[in-house]
SETIFI-725747 format. One record per residue: residue in three letters; x, y, z of N, C-alpha, C in turn. Coordinates in steps of 0.05 Angstrom, whole numbers, padded with zeros to 5 digits, always signed. Layout:
ALAXYZXYZXYZ/...
% end
This chain:
UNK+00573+00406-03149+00574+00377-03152+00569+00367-03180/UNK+00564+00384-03196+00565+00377-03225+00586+00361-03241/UNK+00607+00364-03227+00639+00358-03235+00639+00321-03220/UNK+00620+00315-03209+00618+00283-03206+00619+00267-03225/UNK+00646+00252-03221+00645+00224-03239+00650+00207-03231/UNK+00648+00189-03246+00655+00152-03244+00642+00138-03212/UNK+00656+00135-03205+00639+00115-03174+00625+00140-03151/UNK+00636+00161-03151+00631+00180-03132+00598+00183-03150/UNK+00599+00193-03172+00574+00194-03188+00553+00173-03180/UNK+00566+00156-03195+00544+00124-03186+00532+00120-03160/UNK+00543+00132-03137+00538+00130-03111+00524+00144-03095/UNK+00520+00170-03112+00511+00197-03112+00481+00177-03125/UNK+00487+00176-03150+00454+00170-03159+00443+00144-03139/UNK+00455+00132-03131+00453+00098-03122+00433+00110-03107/UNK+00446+00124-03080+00424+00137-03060+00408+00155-03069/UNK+00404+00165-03088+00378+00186-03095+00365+00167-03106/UNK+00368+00149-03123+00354+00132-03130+00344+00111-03118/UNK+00354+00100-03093+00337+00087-03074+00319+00100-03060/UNK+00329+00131-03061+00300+00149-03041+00281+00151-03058/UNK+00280+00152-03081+00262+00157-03105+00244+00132-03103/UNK+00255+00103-03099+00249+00086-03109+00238+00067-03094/UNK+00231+00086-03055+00209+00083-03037+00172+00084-03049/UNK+00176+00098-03071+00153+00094-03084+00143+00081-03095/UNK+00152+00058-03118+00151+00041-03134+00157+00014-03117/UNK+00172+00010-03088+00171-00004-03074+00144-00010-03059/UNK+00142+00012-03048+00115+00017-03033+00087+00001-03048/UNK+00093+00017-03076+00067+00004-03085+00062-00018-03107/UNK+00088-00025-03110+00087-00048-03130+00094-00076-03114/UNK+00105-00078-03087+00119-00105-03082+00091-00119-03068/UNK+00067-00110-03064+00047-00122-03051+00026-00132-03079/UNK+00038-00128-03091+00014-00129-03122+00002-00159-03127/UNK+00027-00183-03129+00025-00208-03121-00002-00214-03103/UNK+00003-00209-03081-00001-00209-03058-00044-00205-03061/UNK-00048-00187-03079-00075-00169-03083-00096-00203-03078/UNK-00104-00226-03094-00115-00249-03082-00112-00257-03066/UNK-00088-00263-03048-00096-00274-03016-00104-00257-03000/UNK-00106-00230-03002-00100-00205-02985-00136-00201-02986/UNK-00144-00207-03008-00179-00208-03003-00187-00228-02996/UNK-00177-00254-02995-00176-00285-02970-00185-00274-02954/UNK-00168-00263-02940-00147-00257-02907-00165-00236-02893/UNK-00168-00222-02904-00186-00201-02891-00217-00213-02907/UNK-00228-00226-02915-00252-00240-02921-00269-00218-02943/UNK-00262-00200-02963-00258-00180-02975-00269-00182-03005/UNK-00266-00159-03015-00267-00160-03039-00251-00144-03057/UNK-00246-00156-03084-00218-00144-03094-00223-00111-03100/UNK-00246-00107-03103-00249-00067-03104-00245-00051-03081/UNK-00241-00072-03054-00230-00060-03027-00203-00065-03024/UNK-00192-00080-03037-00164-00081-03035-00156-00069-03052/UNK-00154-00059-03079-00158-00035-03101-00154-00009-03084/UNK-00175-00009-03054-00175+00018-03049-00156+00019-03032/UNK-00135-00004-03021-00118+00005-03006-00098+00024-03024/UNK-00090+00007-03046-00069+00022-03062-00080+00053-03068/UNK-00109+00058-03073-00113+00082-03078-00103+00098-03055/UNK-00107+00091-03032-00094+00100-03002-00064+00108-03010/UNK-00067+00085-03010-00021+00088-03017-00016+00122-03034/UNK-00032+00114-03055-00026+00145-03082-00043+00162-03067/UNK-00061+00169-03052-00062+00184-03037-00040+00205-03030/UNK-00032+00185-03001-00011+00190-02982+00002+00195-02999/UNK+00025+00185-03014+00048+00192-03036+00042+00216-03049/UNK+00017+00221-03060+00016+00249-03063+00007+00271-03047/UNK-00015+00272-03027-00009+00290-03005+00014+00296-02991/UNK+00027+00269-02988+00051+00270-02977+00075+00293-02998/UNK+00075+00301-03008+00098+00309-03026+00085+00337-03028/UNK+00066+00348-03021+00062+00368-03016+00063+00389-02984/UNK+00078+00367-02969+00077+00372-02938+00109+00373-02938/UNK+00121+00349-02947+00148+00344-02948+00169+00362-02976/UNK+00162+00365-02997+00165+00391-03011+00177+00416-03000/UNK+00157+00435-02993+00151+00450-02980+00170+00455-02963/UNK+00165+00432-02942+00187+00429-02915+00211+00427-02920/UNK+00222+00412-02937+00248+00409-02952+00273+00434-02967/UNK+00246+00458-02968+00256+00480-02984+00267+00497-02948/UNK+00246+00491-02925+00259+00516-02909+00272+00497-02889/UNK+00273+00471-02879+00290+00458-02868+00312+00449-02879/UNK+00316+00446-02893+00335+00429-02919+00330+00402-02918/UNK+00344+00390-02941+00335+00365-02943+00332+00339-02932/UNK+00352+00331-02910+00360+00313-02892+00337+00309-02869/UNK+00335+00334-02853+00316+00334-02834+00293+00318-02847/UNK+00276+00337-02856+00254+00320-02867+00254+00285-02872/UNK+00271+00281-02891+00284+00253-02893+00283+00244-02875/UNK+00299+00237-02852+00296+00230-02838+00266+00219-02809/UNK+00269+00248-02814+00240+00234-02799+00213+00214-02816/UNK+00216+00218-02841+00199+00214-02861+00206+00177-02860/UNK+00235+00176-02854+00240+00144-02860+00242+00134-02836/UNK+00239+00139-02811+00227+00131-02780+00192+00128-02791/UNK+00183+00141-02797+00157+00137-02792+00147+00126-02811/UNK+00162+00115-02837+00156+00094-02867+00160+00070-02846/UNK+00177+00066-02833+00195+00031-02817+00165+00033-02801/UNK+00155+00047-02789+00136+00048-02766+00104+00041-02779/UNK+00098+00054-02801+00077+00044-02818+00076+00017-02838/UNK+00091+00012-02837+00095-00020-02855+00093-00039-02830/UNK+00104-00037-02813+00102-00055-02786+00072-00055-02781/UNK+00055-00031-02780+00024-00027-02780+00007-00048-02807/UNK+00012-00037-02822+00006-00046-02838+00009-00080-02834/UNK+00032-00082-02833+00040-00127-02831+00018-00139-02806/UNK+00018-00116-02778-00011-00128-02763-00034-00107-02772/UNK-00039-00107-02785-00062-00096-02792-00091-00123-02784/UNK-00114-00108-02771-00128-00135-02764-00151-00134-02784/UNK-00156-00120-02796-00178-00114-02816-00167-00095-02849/UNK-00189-00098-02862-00176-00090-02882-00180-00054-02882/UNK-00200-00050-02868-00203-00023-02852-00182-00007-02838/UNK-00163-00025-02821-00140-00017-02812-00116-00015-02829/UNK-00113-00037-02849-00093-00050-02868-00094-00014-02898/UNK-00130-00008-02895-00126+00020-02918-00114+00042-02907/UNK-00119+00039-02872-00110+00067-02863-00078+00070-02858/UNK-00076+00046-02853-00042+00047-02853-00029+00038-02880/UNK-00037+00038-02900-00032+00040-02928-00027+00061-02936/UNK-00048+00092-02925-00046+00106-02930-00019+00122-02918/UNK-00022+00124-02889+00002+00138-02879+00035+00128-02877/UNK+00036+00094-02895+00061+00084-02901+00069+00105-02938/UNK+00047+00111-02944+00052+00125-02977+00051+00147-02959/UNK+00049+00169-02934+00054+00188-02930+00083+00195-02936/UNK+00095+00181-02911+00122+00173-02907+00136+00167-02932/UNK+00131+00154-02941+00148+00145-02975+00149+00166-02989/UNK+00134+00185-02988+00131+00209-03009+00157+00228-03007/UNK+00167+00221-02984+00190+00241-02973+00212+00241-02994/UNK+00211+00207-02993+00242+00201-03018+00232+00211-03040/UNK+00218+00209-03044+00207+00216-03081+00211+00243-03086/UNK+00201+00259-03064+00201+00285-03076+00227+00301-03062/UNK+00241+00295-03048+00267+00304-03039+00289+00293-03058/UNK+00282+00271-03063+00314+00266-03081+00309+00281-03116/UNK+00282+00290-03113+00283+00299-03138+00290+00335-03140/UNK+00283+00343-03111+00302+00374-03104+00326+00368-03099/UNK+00338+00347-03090+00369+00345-03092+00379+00349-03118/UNK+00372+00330-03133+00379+00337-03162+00381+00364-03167/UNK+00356+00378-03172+00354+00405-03177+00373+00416-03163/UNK+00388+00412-03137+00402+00423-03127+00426+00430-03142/UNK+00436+00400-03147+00458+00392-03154+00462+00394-03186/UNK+00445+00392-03204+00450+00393-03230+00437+00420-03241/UNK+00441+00422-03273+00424+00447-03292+00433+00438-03316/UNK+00400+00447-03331+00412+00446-03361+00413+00417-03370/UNK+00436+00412-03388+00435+00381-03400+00450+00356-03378/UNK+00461+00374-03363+00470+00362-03336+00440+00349-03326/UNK+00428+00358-03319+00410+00357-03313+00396+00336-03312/UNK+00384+00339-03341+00372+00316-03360+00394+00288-03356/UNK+00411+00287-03362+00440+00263-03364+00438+00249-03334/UNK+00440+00272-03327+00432+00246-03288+00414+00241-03278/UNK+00379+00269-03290+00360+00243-03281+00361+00222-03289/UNK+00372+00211-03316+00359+00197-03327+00381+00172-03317/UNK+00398+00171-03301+00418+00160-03286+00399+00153-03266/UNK+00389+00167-03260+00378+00163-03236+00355+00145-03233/UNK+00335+00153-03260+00319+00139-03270+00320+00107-03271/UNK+00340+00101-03286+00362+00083-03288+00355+00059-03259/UNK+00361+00071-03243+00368+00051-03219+00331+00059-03204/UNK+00327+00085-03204+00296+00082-03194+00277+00054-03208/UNK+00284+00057-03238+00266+00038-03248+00276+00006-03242/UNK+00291-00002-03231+00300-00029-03221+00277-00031-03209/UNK+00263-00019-03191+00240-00019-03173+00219-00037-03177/UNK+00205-00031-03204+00185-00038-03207+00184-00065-03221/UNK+00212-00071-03232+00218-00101-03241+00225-00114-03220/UNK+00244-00104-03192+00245-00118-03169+00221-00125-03144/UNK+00209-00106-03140+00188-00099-03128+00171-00129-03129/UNK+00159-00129-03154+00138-00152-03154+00149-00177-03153/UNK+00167-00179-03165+00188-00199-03169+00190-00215-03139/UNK+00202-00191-03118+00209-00199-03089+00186-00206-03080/UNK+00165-00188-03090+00130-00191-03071+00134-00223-03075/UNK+00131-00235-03096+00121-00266-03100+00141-00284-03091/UNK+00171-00274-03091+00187-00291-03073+00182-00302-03049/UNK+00175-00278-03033+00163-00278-03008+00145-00293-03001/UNK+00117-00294-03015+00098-00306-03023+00105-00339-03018/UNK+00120-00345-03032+00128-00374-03027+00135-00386-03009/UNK+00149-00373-02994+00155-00373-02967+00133-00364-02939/UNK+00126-00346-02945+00098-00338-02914+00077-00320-02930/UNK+00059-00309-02921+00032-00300-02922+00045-00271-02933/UNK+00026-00254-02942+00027-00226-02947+00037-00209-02937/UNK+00036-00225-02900+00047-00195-02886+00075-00193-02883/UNK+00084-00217-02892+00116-00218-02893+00129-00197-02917/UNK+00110-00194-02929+00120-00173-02953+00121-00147-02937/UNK+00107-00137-02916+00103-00113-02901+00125-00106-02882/UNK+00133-00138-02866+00153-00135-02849+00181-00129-02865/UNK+00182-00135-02898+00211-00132-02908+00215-00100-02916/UNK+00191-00096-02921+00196-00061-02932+00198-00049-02902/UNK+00184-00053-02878+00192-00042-02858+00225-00044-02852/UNK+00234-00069-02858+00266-00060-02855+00278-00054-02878/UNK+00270-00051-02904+00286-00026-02924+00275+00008-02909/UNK+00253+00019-02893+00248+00036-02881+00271+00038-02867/UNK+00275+00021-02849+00299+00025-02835+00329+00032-02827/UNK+00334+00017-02851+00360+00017-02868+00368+00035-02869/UNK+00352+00055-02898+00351+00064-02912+00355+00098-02890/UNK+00345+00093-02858+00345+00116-02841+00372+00115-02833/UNK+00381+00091-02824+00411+00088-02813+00426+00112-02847/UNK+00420+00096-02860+00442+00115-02889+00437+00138-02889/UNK+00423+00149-02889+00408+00179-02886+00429+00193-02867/UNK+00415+00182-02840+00430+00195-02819+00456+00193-02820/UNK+00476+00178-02820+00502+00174-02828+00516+00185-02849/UNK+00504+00179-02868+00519+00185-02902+00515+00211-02913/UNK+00492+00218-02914+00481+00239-02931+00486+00270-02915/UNK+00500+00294-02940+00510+00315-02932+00489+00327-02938/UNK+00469+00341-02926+00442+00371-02939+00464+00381-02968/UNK+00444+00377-02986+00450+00395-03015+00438+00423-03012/UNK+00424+00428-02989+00416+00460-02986+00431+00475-02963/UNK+00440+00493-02975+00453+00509-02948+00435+00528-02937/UNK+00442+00536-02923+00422+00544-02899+00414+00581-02907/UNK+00440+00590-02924+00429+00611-02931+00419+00606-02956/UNK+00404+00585-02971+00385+00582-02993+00368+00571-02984/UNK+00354+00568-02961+00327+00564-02943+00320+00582-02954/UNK+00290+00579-02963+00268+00595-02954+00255+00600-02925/UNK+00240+00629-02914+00230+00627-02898+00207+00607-02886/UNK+00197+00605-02861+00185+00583-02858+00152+00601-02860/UNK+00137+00602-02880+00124+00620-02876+00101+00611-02901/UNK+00079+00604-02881+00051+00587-02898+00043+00601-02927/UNK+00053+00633-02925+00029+00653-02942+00046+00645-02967/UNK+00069+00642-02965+00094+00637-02988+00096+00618-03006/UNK+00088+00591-02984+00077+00561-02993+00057+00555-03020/UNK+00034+00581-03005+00021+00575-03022+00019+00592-03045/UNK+00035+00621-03050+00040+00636-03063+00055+00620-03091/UNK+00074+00600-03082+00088+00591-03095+00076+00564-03112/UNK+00061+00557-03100+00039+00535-03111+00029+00546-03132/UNK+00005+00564-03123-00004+00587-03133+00011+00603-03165/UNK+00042+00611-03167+00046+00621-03186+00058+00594-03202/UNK+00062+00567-03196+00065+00544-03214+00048+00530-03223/UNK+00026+00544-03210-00007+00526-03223-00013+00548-03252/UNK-00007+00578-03236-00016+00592-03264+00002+00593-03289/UNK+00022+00580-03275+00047+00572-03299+00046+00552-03322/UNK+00025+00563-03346+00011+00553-03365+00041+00524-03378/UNK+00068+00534-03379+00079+00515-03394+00088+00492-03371/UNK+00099+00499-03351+00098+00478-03336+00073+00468-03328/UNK+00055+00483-03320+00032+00455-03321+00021+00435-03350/UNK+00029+00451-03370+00024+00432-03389+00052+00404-03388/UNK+00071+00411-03382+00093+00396-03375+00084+00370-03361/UNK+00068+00383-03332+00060+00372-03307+00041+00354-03316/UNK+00018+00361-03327+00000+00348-03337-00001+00322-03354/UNK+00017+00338-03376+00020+00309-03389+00034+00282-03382/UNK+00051+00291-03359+00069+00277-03345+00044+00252-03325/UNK+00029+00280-03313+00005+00266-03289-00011+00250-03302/UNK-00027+00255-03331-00044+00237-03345-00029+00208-03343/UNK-00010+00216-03353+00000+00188-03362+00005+00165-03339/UNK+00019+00178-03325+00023+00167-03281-00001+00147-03281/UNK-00026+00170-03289-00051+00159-03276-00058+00124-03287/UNK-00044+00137-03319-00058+00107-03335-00036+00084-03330/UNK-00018+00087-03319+00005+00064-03304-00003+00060-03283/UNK-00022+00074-03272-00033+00065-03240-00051+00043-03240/UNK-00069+00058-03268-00090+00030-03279-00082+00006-03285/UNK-00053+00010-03305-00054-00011-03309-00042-00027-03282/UNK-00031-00009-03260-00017-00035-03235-00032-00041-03219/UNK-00064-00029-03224-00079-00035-03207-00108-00064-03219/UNK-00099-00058-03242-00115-00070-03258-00105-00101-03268/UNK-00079-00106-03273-00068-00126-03278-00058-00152-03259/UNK-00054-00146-03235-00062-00162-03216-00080-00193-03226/UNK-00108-00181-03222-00127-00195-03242-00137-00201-03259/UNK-00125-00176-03277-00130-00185-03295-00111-00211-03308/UNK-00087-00208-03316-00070-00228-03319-00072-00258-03297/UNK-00087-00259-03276-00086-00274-03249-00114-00287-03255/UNK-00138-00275-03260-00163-00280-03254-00181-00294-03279/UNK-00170-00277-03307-00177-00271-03329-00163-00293-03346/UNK-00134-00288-03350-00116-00303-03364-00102-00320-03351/UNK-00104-00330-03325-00097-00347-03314-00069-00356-03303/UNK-00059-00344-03297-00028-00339-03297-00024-00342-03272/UNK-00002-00352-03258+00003-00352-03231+00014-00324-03219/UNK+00029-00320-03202+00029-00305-03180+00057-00302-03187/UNK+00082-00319-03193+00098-00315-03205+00106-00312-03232/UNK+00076-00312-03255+00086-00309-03274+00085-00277-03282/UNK+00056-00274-03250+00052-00248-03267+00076-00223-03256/UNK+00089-00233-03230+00109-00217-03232+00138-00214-03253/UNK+00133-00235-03267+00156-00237-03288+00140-00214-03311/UNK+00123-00222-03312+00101-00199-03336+00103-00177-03326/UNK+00104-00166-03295+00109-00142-03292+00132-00130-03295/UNK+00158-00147-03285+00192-00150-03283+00191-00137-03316/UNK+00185-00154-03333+00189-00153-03366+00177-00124-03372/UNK+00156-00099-03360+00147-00082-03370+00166-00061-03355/UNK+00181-00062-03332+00194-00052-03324+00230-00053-03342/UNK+00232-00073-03349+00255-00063-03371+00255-00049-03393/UNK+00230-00045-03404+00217-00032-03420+00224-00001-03415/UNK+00211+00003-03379+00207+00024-03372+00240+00037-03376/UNK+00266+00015-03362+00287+00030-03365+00293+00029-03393/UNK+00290+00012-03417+00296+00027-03448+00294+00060-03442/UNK+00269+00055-03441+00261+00091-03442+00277+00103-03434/UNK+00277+00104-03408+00286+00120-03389+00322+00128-03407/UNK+00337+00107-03406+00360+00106-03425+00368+00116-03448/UNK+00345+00118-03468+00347+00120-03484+00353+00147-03489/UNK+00338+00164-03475+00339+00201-03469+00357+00202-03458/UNK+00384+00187-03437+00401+00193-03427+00424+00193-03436/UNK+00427+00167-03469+00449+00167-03480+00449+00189-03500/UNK+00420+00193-03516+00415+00215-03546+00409+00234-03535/UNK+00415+00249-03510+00418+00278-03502+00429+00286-03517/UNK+00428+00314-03533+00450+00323-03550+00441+00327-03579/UNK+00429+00289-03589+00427+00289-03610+00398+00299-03616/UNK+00384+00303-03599+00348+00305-03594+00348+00325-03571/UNK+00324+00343-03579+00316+00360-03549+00301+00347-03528/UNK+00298+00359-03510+00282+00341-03492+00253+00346-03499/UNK+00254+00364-03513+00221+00363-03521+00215+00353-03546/UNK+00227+00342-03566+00224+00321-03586+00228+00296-03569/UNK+00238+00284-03553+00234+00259-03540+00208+00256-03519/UNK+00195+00279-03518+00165+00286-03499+00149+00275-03525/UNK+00158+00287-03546+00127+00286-03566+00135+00261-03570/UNK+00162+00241-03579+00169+00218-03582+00152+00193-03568/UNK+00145+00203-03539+00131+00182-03517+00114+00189-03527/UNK+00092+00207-03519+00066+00208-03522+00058+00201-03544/UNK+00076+00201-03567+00068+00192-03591+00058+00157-03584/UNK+00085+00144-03580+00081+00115-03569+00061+00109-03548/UNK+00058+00128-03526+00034+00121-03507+00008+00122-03520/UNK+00002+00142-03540-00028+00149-03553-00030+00110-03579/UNK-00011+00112-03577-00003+00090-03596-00022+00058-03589/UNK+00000+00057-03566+00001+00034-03550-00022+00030-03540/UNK-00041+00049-03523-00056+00053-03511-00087+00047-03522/UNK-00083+00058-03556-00105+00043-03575-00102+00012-03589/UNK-00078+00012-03592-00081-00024-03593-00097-00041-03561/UNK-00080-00025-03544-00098-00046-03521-00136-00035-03518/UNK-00136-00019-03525-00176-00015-03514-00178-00035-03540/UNK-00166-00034-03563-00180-00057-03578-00173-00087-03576/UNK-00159-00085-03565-00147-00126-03549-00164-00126-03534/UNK-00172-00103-03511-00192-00116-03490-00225-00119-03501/UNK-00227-00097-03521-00253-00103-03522-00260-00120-03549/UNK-00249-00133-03553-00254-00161-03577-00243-00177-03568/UNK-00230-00177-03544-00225-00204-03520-00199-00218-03531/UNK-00182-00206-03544-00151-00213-03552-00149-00228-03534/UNK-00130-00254-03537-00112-00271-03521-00084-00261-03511/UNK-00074-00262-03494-00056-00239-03474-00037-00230-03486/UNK-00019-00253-03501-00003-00230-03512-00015-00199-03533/UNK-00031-00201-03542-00051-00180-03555-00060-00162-03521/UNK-00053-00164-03506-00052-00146-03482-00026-00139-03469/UNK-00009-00157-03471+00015-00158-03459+00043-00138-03478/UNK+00038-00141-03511+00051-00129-03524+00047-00098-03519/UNK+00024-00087-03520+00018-00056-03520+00025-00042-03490/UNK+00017-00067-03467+00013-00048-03446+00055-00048-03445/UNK+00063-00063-03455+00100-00061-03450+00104-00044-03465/UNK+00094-00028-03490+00104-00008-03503+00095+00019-03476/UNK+00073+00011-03475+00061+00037-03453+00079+00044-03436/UNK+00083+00022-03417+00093+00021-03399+00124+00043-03408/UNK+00139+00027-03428+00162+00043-03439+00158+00069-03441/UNK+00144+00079-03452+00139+00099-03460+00149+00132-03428/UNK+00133+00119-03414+00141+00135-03379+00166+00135-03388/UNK+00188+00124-03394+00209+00129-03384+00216+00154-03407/UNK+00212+00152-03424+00215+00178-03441+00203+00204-03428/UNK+00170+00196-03430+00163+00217-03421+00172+00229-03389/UNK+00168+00215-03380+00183+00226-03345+00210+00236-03339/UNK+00228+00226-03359+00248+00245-03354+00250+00268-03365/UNK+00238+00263-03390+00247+00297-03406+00216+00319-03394/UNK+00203+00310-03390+00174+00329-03373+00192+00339-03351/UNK+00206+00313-03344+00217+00325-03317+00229+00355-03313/UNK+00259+00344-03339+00280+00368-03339+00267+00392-03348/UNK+00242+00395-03364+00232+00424-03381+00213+00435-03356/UNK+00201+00426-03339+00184+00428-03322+00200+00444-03303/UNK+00225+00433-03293+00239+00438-03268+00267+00459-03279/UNK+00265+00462-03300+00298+00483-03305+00292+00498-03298/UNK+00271+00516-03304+00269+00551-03284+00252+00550-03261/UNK+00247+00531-03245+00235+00530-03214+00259+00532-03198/UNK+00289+00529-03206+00306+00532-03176+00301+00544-03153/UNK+00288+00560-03151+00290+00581-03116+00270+00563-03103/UNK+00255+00548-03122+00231+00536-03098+00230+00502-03112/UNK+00248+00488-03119+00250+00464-03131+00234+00444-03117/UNK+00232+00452-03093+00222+00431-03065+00189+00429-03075/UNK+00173+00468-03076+00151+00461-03087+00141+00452-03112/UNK+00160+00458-03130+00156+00442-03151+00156+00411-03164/UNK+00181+00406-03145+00183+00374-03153+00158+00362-03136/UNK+00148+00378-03111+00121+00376-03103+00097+00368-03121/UNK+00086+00386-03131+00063+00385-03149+00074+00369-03180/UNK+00092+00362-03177+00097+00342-03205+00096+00321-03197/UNK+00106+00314-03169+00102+00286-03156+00078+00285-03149/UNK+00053+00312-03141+00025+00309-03135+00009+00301-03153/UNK+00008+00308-03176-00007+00309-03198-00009+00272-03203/UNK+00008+00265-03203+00009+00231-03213-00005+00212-03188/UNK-00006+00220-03170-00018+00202-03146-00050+00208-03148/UNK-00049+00237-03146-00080+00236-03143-00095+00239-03169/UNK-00092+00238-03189-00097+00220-03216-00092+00195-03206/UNK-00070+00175-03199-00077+00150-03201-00097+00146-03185/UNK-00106+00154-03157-00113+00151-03138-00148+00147-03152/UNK-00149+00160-03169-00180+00163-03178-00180+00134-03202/UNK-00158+00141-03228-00163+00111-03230-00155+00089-03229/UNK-00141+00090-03198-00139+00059-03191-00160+00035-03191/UNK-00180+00051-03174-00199+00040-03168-00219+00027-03186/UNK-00225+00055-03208-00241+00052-03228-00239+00022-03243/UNK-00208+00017-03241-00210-00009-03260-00219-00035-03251/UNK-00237-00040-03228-00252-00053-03212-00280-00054-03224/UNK-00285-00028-03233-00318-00021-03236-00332-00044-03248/UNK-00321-00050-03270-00336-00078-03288-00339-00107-03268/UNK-00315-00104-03243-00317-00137-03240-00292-00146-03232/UNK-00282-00172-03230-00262-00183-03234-00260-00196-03264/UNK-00274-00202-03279-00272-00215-03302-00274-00199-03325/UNK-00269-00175-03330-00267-00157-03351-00243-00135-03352/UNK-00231-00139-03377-00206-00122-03373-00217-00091-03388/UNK-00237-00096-03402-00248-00064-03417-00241-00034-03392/UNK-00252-00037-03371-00241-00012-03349-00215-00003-03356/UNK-00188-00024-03353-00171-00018-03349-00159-00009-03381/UNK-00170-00019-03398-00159-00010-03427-00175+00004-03434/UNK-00197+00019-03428-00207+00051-03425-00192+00069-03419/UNK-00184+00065-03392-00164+00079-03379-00145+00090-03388/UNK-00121+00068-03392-00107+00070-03400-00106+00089-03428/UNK-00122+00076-03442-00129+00096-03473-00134+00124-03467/UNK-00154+00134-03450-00159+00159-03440-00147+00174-03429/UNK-00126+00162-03410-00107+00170-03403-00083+00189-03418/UNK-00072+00169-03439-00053+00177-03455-00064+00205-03470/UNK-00090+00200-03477-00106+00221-03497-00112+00248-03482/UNK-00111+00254-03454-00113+00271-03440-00085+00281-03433/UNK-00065+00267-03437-00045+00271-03431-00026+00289-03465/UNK-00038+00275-03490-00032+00287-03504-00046+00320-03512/UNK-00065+00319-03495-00089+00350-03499-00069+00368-03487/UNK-00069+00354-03458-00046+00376-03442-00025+00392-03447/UNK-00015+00372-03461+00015+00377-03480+00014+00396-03506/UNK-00014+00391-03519-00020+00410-03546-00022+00435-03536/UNK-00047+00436-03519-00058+00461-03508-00053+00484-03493/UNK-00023+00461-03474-00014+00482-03456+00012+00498-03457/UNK+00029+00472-03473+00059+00488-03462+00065+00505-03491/UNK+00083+00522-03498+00092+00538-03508+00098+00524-03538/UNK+00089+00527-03556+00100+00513-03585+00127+00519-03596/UNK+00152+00503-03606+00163+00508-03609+00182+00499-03627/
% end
């Protein structure tokens, strides 16, 4: 399938990139939503913080169940059931009667979502190699990152119209949808004689020799640091921009919309100068800009900058993912083919459960202090550049 072009192409990424892009749906279109949602359940905003930690949970446990399963069922099966039971957890979630019930089905709606994320990213691997490779994640990227500029965007549309849980009932029918296309449209990119056996000791054998795999986990790593400090900041900005700087509910999804075009520069930018740049000069390229970005904001938050002096850095940040995530991607994943399922696994794990830890954290201070979240974020990037020095292969 390498030999795809023009609309057949586009159509090919359209649907990998809407499975991809169950993730960034999942957890960005409720973000709006984060002040009435501690109303409603009578709450507080470090408990609603922990739903989303739920969400990156699930999204990353999940991708280590669905991975796995993907390599000895092939890809479809899994899918499928994965997007029956996303439609079935968002419906939970919309009656949710407590915010107790509202974390637990937070969590097992990011189970389910994890399916798209980490299957359309072994399709790829299926389907591409090499600079091929690189050229259509970043295609893919492309339309994944519409997500997070539409996502919040829609959350606050909604908003205007009914309460929070209406945002729950609409992703339950993109769940849905999205199963009808599955089942209908989509041909398995694995054939049946490139299954792996179904066989636990192998699972973890294979985990096992990609953890001791010093250059892809430095790949992995620097990729996961960085995940984590975008988690902060989507977990952190809610209120901060809402609570702090005062902004409405639609402006701050325009502030989020605007960091997400950012994100596709990036992403683009590695997809058109393939060729002219390796993918590992556009790795050191990001982290350069993340380590960058990341110290202008700890010093906006902590001398109490006026927003744009917050708003400028976290949009370079933000950019920055798209560099780094695609090219981590392609150097991470060129020699995993026989087991792409567990690998795009633990590259999709690494970022959840890092965010999962500092989602929350950016609560610790309060609602009225942004210093947590521009710690974070700073620390983030800086652990992410260690990874990168220390681990992968110099070259």
């Amino acid at each position: 399938m390498e030999s795809l072009t023009g609309l057949k192409r586009f159509r090919f990424a359209l649907l990998l990139g809407a499975l991809a892009a169950m993730g960034p749906l999942t957890i960005d279109m409720y973000l709006p939503s984060f002040p009435t949602i501690a109303a409603s359940f009578d709450t507080t905003a470090s408990l609603v913080q922990v739903s989303l930690t739920a969400c990156l949970l699930g999204i990353g446990l999940g991708q280590l169940i669905f991975g796995p399963m993907s390599d000895v069922y092939g890809r479809k099966k899994p899918l499928v059931f994965a997007l029956i039971g996303y439609g079935v957890a968002s419906l939970v979630c919309m009656l949710s009667p407590s915010i107790t019930a509202f974390i637990a089905a937070r969590f097992l709606q990011g189970l389910a979502a994890s399916a798209g994320i980490v299957i359309s990213r072994a399709i790829v691997r299926d389907t591409f190699s090499g600079r091929a490779l690189t050229k259509f994640f970043a295609t893919l990227m492309l339309i994944n990152n519409l997500a997070p500029i539409l996502a919040p965007i829609l959350g606050g549309a909604i908003l205007a119209f009914t309460e929070w849980r209406g945002v729950f009932g609409v992703l339950s029918a993109i769940g849905f949808i999205f199963f009808v296309i599955i089942l209908w449209r989509f041909e398995d990119s694995l054939p049946e004689d490139q299954r792996v056996p179904s066989n636990f000791s192998n699972t973890v054998k294979n985990f096992v020799s990609l953890l001791k795999n010093r250059e892809f986990m430095g790949y992995a790593l620097a990729q996961g640091f960085i995940m984590a400090g975008i988690f902060a900041y989507v977990a952190g900005t809610p209120f901060v921009y809402q609570n702090i700087y005062g902004v409405s509910p639609q402006v701050f999804s325009l502030l989020f919309g605007m960091n997400g075009i950012g994100l596709i520069m990036g992403t683009q930018t590695v997809g058109r100068l393939t060729g002219l740049l390796t993918e590992l000069q556009f790795l050191r390229v990001g982290l350069f800009m993340s380590i960058t970005s990341g110290t202008f904001l700890l010093l906006a938050v902590l001398f109490h900058g006026p927003l744009l002096t917050v708003v400028i850095p976290i949009f370079f940040f933000v950019s920055s993912i798209g560099v780094i995530s695609t090219s981590s991607f392609s150097l991470a994943m060129e020699s995993q083919g026989h087991i792409a399922g567990s690998a795009s696994a633990l590259l999709g794990l690494l970022p959840f459960v890092l965010g999962s830890i500092t989602a929350p954290l950016v609560g610790i201070g309060g609602e009225e202090t942004a210093i947590p979240m521009g710690a974070i974020i700073f620390g983030s990037a800086l652990t992410a550049v260690l990874s990168y020095a220390f681990l992968t292969k110099k070259s």
